[in-house]
N, C-alpha and C positions, 0 to 999 in steps of 0.2 A: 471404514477402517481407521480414517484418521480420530475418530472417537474412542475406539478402542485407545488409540496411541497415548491419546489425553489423558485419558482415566490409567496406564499404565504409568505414565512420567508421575503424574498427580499422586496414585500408590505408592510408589517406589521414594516420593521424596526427589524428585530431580527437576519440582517447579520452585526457582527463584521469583517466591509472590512479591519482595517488593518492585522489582523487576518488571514481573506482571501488571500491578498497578500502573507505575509506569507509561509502560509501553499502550497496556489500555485507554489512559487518559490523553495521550497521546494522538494515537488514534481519534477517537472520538472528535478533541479540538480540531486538526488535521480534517477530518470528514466534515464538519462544520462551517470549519474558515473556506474551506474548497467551495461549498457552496457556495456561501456569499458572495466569494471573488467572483467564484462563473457567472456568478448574473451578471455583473458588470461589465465582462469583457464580452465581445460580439462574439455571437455563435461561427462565425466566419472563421474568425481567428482563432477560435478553441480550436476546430474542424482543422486548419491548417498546420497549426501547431500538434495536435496528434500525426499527423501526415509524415509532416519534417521528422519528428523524433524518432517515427516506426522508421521509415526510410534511413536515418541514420544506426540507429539499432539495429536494424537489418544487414545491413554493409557493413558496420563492424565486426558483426559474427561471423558472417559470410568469407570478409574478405582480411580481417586483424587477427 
């Protein structure tokens, strides 16, 4: 479905392509530079810090 969605904004004119580039490029660097960082931080630490964030995110929704 979400293809169909694309190809309808894309038809209609309601994609802001510089925007798109962008956000694209964005992206991309973002996915890259994550990488790199992660190798250097200990897998301990990634693991914990996913941990911490969910746990917080969780209790906000829950309880904010």
């Amino acid at each position: 479905m979400q293809g169909l969605a694309v190809i309808v904004f894309i038809v209609s004119g309601a994609v802001d392509w510089p925007s798109v580039f962008v956000v694209a490029c964005a992206s991309i660097a973002g996915g890259w530079a994550s990488v790199r960082i992660g190798k250097l931080i200990p897998q301990q630490a990634i693991r914990w810090g996913v941990i911490v964030t969910g746990l917080v995110l969780s209790s906000s929704y829950a309880f904010g």
